[in-house]
C-alpha positions in Angstrom: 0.0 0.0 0.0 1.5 3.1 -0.9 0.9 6.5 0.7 1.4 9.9 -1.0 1.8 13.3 0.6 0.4 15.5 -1.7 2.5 18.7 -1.6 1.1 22.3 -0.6 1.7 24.7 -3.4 3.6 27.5 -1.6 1.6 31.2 -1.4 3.3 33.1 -4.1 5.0 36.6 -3.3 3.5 39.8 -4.3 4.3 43.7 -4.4 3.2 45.4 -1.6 0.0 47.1 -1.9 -3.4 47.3 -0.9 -5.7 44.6 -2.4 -8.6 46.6 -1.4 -8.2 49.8 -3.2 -5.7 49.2 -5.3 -2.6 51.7 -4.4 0.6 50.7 -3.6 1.5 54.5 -2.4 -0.3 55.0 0.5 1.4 51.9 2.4 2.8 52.1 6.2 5.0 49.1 6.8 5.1 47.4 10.4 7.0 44.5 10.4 10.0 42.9 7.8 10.4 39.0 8.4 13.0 37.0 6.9 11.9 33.2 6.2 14.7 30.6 7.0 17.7 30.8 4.8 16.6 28.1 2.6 13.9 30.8 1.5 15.9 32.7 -0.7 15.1 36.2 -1.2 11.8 35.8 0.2 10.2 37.9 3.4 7.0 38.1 5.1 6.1 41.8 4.9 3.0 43.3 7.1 1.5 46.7 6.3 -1.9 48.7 6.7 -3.3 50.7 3.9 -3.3 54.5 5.1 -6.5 54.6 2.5 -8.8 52.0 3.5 -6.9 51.0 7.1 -7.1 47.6 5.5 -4.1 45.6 7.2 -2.2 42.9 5.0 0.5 40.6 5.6 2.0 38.3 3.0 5.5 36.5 1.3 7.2 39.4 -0.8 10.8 39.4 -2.5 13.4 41.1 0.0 14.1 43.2 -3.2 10.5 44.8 -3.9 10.4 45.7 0.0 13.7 47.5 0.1 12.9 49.3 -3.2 8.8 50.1 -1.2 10.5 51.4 1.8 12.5 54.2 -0.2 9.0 55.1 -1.8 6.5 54.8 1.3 5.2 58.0 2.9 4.9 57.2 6.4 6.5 54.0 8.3 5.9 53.5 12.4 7.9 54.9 14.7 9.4 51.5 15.3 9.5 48.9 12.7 10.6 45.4 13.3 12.9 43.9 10.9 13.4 40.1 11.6 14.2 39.8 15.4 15.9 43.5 15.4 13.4 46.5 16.1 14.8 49.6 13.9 14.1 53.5 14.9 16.2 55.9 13.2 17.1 53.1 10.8 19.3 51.7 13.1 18.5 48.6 15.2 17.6 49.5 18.9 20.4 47.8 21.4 19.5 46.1 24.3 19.7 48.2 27.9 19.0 45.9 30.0 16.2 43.6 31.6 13.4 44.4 33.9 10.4 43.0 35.5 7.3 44.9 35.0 4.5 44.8 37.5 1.2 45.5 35.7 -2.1 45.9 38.1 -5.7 45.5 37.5 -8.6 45.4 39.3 -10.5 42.0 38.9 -14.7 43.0 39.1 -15.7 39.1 39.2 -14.0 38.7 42.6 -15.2 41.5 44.7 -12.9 43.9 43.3 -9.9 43.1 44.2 -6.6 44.2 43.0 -4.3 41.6 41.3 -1.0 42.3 39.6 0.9 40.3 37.0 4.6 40.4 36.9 6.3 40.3 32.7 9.9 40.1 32.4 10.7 43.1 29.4 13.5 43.9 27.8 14.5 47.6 27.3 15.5 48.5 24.1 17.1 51.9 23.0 17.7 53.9 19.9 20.8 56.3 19.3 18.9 59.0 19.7 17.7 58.1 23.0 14.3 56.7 22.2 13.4 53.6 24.9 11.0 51.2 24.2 9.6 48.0 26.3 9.2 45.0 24.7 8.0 41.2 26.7 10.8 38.9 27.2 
């Protein structure tokens, strides 16, 4: 008896741009994800359409991104390009650890107060921008 695995075709890459309205110019990119080096050129590019505020993610060639990100209008303040978040265009360098304590007030059990600890890394830009981000 013979069993096959028939294969997945893989999700083919695209150009960035909104599949709702159509534009490609009105594009803020979010997030820059390389797939594992047997992937080739290949990334995983998320973005929202400034238009339509439709968000997309999807496989893109590393090329077509870098040549978007010259041509976008607006980026966020922070983008995150494989594990490295970038502000200023430079990756942010670790400062240290710390434990945040975050509080809440639970309403199901009288009303109590309960806190949950996260472990964070601090991250900071040249230019003196800090940002938190979970361990």
């Amino acid at each position: 008896m013979s069993t096959s695995n028939p294969r997945r075709p893989l999700p083919q890459p695209r150009q960035l741009g909104c599949a709702t309205c159509g534009t490609e110019n009105h594009v803020t990119i979010h997030a820059i994800t390389a797939l594992d080096p047997g992937g080739g050129d290949l990334v995983t590019v998320s973005y929202t359409c400034d238009d339509c505020r439709q968000f997309q993610e999807h496989l893109a060639y590393a090329t077509d991104v870098a040549a978007a990100l010259h041509q976008v209008r607006s980026m966020t303040q922070v983008i995150m390009f494989g594990d490295d978040y970038v502000h200023c265009g430079y990756p942010m360098e670790e400062a240290g650890f710390e434990i945040e304590r975050l509080g809440y007030r639970n309403r199901s059990a009288g009303g109590g107060h309960n806190a949950v600890c996260l472990p964070t890394r601090v991250l900071r830009c040249r230019c003196g921008f800090q940002l938190e981000v979970p361990e």
